[in-house]
ZAMI-387361 format. One line per 10 residues: number of its first residue (from 1); their letters; for each residue y, z, x of C-alpha. Coordinates in nm, 4 decimals, decimal comma, padded with zeros to 6 digits, m for minus. Each point is the difference from the previous one (the first is absolute). Layout:
// ZAMI-387361
NUM> A> Y Z X  ...
This chain:
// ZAMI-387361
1> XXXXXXXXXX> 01,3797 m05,7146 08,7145  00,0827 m00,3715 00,0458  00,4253 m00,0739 00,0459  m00,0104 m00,1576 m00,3276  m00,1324 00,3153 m00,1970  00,2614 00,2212 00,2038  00,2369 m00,2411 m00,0784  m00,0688 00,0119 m00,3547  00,0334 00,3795 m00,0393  00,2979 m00,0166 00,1566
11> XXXXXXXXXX> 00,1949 m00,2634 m00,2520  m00,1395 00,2484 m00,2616  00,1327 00,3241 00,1244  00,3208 m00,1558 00,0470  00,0084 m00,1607 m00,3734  m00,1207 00,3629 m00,0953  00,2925 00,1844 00,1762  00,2609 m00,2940 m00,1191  m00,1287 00,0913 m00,3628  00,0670 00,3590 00,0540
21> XXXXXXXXXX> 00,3079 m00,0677 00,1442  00,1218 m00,2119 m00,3495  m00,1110 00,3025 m00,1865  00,2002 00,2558 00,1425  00,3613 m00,2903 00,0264  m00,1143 m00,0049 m00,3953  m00,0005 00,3476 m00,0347  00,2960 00,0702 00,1586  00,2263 m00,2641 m00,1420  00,2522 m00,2014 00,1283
31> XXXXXXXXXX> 00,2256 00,1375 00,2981  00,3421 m00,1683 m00,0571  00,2741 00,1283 m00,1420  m00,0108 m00,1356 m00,3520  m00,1893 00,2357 m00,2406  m00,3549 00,0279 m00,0275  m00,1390 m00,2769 m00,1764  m00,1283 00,1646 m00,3556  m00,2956 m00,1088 m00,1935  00,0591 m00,1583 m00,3292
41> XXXXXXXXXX> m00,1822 00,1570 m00,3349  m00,3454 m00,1071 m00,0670  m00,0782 m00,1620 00,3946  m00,3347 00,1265 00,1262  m00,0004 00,3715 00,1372  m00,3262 m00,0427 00,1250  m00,1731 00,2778 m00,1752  m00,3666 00,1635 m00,0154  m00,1277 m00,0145 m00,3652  m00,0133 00,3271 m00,0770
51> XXXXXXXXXX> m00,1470 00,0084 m00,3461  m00,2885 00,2451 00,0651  00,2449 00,2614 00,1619  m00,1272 m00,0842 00,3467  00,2495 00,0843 00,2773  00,1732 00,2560 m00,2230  00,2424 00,2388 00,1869  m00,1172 00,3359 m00,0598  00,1396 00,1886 m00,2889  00,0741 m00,3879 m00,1572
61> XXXXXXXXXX> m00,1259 m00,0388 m00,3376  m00,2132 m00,3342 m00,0242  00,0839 m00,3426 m00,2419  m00,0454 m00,3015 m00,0894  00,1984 m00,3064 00,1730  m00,0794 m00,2760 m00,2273  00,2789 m00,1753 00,1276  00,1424 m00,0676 m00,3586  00,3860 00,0468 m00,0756  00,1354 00,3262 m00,0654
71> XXXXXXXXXX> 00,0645 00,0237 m00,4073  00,1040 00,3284 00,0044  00,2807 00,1565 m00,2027  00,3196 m00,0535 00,2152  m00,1290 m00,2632 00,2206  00,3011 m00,2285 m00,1080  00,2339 00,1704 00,1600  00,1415 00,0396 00,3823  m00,2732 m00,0648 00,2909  m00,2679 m00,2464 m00,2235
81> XXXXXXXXXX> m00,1089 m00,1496 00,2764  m00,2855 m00,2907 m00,0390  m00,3252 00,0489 00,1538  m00,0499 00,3816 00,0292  m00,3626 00,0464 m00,1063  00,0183 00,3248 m00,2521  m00,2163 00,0673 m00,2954  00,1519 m00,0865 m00,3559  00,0329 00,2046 m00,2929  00,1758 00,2942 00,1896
91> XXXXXXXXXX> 00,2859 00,1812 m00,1029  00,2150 00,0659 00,2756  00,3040 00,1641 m00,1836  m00,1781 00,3443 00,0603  00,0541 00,1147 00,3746  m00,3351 00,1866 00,0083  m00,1236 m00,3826 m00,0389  00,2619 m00,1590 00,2902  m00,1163 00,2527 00,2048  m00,4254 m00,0469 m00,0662
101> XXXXXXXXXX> 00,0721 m00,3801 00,0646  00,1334 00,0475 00,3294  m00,2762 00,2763 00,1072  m00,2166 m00,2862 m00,0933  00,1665 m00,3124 00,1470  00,1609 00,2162 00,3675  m00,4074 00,1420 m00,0074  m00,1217 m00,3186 00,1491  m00,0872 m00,0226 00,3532  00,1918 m00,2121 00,1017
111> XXXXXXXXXX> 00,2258 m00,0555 m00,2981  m00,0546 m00,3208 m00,1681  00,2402 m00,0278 m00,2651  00,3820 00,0473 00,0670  00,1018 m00,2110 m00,2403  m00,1298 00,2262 m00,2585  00,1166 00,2878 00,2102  00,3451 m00,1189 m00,0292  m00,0375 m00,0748 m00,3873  m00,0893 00,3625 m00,1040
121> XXXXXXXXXX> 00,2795 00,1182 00,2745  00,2655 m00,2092 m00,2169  m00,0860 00,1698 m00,3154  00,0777 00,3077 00,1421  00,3327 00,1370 m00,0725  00,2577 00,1294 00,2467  m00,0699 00,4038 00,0589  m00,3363 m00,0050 m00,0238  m00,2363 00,0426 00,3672  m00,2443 m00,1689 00,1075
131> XXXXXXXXXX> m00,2518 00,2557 00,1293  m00,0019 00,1096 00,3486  m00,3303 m00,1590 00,0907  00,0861 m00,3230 m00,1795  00,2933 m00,0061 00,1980  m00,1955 00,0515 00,2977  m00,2376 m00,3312 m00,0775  00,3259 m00,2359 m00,0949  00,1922 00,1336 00,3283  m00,3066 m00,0174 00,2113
141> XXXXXXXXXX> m00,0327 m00,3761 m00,0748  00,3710 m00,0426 00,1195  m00,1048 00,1746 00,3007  m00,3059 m00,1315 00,1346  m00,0983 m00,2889 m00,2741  00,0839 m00,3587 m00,0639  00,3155 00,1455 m00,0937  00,1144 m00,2823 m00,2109  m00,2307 00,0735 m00,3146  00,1865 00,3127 m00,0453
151> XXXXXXXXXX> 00,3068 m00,1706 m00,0343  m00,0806 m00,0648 m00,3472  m00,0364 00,3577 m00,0762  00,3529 00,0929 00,1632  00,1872 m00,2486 m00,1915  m00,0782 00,1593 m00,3193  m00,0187 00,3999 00,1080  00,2429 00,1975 m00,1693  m00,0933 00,3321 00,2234  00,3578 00,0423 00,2059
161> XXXXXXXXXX> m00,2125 00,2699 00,2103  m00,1804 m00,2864 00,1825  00,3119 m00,0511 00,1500  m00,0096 00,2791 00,2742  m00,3456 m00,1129 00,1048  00,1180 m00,3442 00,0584  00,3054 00,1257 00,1848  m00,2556 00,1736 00,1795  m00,1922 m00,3011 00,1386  00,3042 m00,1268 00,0694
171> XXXXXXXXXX> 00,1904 00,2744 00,2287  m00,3522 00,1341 00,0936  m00,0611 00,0264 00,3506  m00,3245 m00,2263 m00,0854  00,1745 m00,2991 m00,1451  m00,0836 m00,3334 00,1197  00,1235 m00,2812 m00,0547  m00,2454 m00,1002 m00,2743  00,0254 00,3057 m00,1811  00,4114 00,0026 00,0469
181> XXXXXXXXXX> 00,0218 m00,2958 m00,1905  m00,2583 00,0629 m00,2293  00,1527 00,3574 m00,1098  00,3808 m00,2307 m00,0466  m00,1340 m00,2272 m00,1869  m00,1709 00,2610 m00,2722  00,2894 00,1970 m00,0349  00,2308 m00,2815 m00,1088  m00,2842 m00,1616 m00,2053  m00,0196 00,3758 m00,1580
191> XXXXXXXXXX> 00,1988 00,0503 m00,3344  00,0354 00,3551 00,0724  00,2277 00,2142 00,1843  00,3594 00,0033 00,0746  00,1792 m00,3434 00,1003  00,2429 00,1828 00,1504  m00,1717 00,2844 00,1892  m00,2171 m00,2511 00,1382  00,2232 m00,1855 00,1220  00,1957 00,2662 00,2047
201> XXXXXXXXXX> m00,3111 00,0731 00,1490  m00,1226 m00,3099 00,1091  00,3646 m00,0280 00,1260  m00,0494 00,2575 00,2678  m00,3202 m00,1754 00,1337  00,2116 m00,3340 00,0672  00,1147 m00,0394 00,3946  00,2514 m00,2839 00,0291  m00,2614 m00,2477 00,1207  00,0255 m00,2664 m00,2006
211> XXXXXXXXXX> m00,3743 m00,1362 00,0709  m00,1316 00,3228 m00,0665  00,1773 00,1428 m00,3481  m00,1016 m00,3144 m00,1719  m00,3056 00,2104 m00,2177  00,2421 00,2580 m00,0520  00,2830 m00,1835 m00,1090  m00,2105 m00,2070 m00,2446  m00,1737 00,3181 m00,1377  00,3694 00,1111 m00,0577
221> XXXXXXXXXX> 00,0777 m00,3060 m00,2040  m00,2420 m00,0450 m00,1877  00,0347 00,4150 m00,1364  00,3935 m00,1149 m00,0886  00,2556 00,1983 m00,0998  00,3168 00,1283 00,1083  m00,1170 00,1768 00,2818  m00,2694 m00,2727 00,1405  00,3505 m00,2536 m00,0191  00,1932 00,2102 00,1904
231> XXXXXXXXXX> m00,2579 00,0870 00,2788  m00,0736 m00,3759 00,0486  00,4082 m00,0967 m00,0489  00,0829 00,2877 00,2620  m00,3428 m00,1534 00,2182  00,1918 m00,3001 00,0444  00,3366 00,1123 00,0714  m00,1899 00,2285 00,2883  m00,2175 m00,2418 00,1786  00,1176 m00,2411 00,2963
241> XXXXXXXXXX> m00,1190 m00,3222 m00,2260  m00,0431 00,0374 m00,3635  m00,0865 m00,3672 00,0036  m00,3420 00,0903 00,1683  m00,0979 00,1757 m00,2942  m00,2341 m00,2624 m00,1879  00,1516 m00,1212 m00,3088  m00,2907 00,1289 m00,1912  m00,0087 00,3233 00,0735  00,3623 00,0235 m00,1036
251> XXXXXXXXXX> m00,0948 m00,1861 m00,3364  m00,2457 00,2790 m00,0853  00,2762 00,1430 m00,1684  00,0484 m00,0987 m00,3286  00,3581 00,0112 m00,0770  m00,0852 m00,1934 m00,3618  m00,1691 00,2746 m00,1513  00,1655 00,2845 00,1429  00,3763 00,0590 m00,0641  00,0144 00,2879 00,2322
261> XXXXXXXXXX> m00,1029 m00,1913 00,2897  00,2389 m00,2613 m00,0982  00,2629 00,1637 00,0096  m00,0340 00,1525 00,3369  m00,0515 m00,3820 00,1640  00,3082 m00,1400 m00,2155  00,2301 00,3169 00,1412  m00,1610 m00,1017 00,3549  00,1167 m00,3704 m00,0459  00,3498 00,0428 m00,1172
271> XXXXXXXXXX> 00,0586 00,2582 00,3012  m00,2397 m00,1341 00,3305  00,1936 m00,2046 00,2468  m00,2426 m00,0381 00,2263  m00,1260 m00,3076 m00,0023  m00,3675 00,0426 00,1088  m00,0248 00,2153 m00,3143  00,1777 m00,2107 m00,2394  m00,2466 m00,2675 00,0667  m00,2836 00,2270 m00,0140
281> XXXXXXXXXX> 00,1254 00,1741 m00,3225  00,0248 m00,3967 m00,1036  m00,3648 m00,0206 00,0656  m00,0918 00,2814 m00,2217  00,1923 m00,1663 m00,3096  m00,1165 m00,3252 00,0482  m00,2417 m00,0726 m00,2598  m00,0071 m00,0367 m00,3778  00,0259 00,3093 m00,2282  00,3091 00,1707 00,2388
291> XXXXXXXXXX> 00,3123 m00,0867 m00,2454  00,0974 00,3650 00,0297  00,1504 m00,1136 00,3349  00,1456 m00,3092 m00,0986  00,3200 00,0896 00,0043  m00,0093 00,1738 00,3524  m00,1728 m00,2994 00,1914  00,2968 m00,2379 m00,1434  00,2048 00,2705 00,1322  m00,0955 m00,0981 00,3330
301> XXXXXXXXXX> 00,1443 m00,3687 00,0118  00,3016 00,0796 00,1144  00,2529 00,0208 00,2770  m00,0758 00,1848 00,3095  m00,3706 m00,0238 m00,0507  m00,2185 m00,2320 00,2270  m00,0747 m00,3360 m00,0568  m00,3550 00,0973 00,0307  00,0181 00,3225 m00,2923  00,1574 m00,2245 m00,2107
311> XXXXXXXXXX> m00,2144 m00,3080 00,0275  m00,2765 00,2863 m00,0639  00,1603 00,0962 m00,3216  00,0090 m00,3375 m00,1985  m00,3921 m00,0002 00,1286  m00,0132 00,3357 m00,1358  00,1687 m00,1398 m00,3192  m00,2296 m00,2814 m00,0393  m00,3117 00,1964 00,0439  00,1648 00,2939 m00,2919
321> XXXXXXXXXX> 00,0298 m00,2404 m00,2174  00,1341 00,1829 m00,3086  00,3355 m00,2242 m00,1925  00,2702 00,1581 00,1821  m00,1393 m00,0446 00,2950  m00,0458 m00,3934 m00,0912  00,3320 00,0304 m00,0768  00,1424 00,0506 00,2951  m00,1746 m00,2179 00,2049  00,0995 m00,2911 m00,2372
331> XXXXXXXXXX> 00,3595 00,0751 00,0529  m00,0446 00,0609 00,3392  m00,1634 m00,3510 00,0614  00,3350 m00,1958 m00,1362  00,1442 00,1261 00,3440  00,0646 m00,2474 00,2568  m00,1449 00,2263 00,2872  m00,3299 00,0535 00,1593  m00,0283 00,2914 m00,2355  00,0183 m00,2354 m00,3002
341> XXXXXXXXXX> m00,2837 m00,1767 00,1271  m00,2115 00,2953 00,0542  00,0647 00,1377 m00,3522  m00,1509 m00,3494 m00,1087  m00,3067 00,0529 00,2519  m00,0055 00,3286 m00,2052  00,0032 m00,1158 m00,2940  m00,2908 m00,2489 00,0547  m00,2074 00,3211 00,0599  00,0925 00,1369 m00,3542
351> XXXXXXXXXX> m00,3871 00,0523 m00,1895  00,0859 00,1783 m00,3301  m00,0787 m00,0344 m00,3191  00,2939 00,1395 m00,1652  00,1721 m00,2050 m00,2464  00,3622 00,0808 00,1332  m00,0877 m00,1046 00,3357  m00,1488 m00,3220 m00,1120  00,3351 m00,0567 m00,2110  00,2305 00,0202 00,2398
361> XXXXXXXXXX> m00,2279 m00,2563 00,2794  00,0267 m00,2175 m00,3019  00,3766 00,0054 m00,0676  00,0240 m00,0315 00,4024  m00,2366 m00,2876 00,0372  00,1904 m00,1717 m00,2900  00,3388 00,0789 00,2189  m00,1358 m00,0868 00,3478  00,2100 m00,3349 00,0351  00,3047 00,2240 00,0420
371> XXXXXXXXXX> m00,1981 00,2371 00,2996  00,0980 m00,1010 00,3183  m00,3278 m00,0659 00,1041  m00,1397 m00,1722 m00,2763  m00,3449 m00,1130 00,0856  m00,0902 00,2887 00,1532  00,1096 00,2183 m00,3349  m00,1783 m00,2246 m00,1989  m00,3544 00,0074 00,2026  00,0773 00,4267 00,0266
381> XXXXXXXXXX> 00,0725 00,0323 m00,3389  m00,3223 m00,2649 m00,1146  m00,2219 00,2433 00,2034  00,1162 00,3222 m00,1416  m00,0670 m00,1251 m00,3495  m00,2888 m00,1338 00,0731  m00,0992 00,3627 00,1448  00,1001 00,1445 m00,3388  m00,1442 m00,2243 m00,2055  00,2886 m00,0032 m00,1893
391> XXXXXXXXXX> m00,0648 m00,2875 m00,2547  00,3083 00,0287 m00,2148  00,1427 m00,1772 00,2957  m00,2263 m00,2801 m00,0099  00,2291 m00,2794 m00,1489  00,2615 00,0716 00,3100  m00,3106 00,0130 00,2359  m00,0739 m00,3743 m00,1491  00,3577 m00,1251 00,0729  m00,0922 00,0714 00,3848
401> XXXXXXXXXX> m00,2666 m00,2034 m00,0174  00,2210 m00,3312 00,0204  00,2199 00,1639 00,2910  00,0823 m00,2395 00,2410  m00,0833 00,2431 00,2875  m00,3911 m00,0139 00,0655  m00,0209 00,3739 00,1198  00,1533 00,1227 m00,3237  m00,2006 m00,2545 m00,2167  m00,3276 00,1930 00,1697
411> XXXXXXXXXX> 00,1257 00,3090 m00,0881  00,0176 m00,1171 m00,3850  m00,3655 m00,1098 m00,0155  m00,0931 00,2861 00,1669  00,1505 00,2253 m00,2423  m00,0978 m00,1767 m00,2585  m00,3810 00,0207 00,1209  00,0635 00,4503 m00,0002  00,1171 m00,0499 m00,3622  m00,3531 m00,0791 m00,1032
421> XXXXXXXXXX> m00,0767 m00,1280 m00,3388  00,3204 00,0017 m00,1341  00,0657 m00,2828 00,2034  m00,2062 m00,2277 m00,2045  00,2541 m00,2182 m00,1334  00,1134 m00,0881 00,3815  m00,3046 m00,1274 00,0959  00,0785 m00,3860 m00,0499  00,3307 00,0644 00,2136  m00,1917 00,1343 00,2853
431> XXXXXXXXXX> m00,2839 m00,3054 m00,0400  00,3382 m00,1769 00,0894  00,1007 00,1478 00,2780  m00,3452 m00,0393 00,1525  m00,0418 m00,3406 m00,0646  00,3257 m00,0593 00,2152  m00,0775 00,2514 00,2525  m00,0885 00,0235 00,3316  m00,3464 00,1735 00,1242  00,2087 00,3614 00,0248
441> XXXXXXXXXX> 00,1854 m00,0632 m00,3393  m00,3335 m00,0783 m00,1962  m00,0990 00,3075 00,1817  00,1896 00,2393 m00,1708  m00,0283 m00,1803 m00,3278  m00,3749 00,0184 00,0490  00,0440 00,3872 00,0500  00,2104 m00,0024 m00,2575  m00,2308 m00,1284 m00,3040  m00,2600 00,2581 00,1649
451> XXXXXXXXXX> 00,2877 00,2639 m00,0711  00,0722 m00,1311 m00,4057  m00,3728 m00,0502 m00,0962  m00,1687 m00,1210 m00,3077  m00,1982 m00,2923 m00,0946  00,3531 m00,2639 00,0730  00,0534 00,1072 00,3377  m00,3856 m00,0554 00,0621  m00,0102 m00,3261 m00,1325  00,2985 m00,0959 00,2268
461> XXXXXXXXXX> m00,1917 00,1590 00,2585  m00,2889 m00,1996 m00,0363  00,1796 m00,3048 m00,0385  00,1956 00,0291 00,3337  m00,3669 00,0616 00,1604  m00,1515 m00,3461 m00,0928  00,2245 m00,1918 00,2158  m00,1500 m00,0583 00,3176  00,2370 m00,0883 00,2767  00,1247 00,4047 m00,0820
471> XXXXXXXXXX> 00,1530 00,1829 00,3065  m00,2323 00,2358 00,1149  00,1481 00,3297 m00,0395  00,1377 m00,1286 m00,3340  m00,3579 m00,0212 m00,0608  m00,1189 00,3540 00,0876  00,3044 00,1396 m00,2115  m00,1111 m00,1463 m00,3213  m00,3563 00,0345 00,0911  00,0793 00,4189 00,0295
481> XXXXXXXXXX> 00,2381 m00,0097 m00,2548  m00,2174 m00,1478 m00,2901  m00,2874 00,2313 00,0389  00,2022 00,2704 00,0354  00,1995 m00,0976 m00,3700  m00,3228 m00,0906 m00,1327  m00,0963 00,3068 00,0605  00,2490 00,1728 m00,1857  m00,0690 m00,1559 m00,3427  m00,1363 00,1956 m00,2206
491> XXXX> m00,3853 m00,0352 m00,0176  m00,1890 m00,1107 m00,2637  m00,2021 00,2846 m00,2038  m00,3457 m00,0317 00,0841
């Protein structure tokens, strides 16, 4: 054999070992500590067509995949999930039939259809088992399959005795890694069992390293309740540096939909003095939907807590959101102190769309002169209305755009450009400002016809591009910009 033929088989054993090598990263997902990435309803599983019952499990009763949508009675409600490949015409409010359909679809060698696995699991109603061998099939593929296609099957399962088996994988002498955080993330994907039992018990399992509870403490949050709040709360207070814990594991729980757990974090921010855990209780609260805490992050800003907790709470503030929240921060700004400042770097940050925040930034922005530090409330409170789209508040918004200060005349024509089409009317004033602009100010005017739309703000568009001494990246802007608002009109009907 010549050295360029043994050279040859070599390259190809070693692409054929890298390609078995991909298969088995793919198969056993992702190793960092976020959760493990889930397929999304109707992506390709991959299946065998199994239409002539070939590969059937034994004891599996054979069918037809004709990959049409599943029109049976009930299909509308919890767990439709697009792309599961069942027959139509079958009436699935009978359990006798539930049951049939998954003898049929967990028959397959290998299963090929999760998706419609997970649709006849949804329609099943809490109390009622799924068989022991059935079980066997769906846990087997946690186990020792791709692992992530049953995902879609645990996120509708109502059967709370899956629960022990997963705490099994999990405690088991056996677990891996890949299994570990398989198991978490199907029992707090799985509607059934006990928030609060479950969360005791993955309590026990958690041992005060912070860069190995991360899976646990997320599988905690995202169960809720009273129970997973305290365990994480009392997690904190125990551990050397709460701050270590990533910010995203302690958002897993979802204070906005569950008054228990709110409770238990508002009670832990009125009493903690630590500061470590004040900031990383800050961290839990700090995003949209959390107004049950309001009150106790504004608690915070006071005397004899850090500079550093309390800079953290008008963050936290800003990121909340809600009206009192924007409340405070807007008094808080007229202050003369750093503190004032960073309520208006707060404030900038504000992205709601509720009417009574977008009221008050426009009574504020109308009042700015009087802020000492009026520019700067101006351009925070031009952003934050822009963010909210809060178009009652366009005729103030206008006013800005004759400012003498240039920063806070680019915040007006940005905002107006997030207003969108109810901005029409300002177009001409804009044209203005970019006819006396310089490269950065026609800039954000450019961006900001993009932003408002319609047939006026392309013809001004088009305009601007005939001239030809135009600054380069003036150019590019309105070159991007008008396809992208041409795109957006509404298209003729063929």
């Amino acid at each position: 054999m010549t050295s360029g033929s043994k050279l040859g088989l070599f390259l190809l054993g070693a692409v054929a070992l890298a390609c078995l090598a991909l298969i088995a990263l793919r198969d056993e997902g992702s190793e960092t500590d976020g959760p493990v990435n889930d397929l999304t309803a109707g992506e390709d599983l991959g299946g065998r067509d199994t239409r002539d019952g070939a590969g059937l499990r034994a004891g599996a009763t054979p069918g037809s995949t004709n990959g049409g949508p599943m029109t049976a009675a009930g299909t509308g409600g919890p767990g439709d999930l697009v792309g599961a490949r069942t027959p139509e015409g079958i009436d699935y409010s009978n359990p006798e039939t539930r049951e049939a359909e998954l003898r049929r679809l967990l028959g397959v060698v290998p299963v090929d259809d999760w998706l419609g696995v997970a649709k006849v699991v949804a329609l099943m109603p809490a109390g009622e088992p799924i068989p022991a061998d059935l079980r066997g099939v769906i846990l087997d593929e946690l186990r020792t399959g791709k692992r992530l296609q049953a995902m879609h099957v645990f996120a509708k399962l109502n059967d709370a005795s899956f629960v022990e088996d997963l705490f099994e994988m999990i405690e088991g002498v056996d677990a891996n890694q890949a299994l570990t955080r398989a198991a978490l993330e199907a029992l707090w994907k799985m509607p059934a069992g006990d928030d609060d039992a479950i969360a005791r018990r993955l309590e026990s399992s958690l041992a005060g390293d912070t860069r190995k509870d991360g899976r646990i403490l997320r599988a905690i949050g995202k169960r809720g309740g009273a129970e997973g709040a305290r365990a994480i709360v009392e997690y904190l207070q125990r551990v050397k540096n709460p701050s270590d814990v990533n910010v995203h594991i302690l958002q897993s729980l979802d204070i906005s939909t569950d008054a228990a757990a709110a409770e238990i974090v508002i009670e832990a921010l009125q009493r903690e003095a630590s500061g470590k855990v004040q900031r990383a209780l800050l961290a839990m609260v700090m995003r949209p939907g959390t107004s049950a805490v309001t009150e106790a992050v504004i608690g915070l800003d006071r005397d004899g807590v850090s500079d550093d907790v309390r800079t953290m709470t008008l963050r936290t503030l800003g990121r909340i959101g809600d009206a009192k929240a924007a409340e405070y921060l807007l008094k808080k700004s007229a202050e003369a102190g750093s503190f004032g400042e960073q309520a208006l770097t707060a404030v900038a940050g504000l992205n709601t769309a509720d009417p009574r925040v977008g009221d008050l930034l426009s009574q504020a922005l109308a009042d700015a002169d009087r802020n000492p530090r009026p520019a700067l409330a101006k351009s925070s409170l031009l952003r934050a209305l822009g963010n909210a789209k809060h178009t009652a508040s366009l005729p103030t918004v206008a006013r800005s755009l004759a400012d003498r200060d240039p920063t806070v005349q680019t915040a007006a024509i940005r905002a107006m450009g997030r207003m969108g089409d109810a901005a029409q009317e300002y177009i001409p004033r804009l044209v203005t400002l970019y006819d006396s602009g310089d490269a950065r100010r026609r800039q954000s005017v450019a961006a900001a016809l993009t932003g408002i739309g319609g047939t006026a703000a392309i013809e001004q568009m088009r305009t601007m591009l005939k001239v030809e001494d135009l600054d380069p990246s003036v150019r590019r802007t309105l070159q991007v910009g008008l396809r992208a608002a041409e795109d957006r009109l509404p298209k003729a009907p063929k």
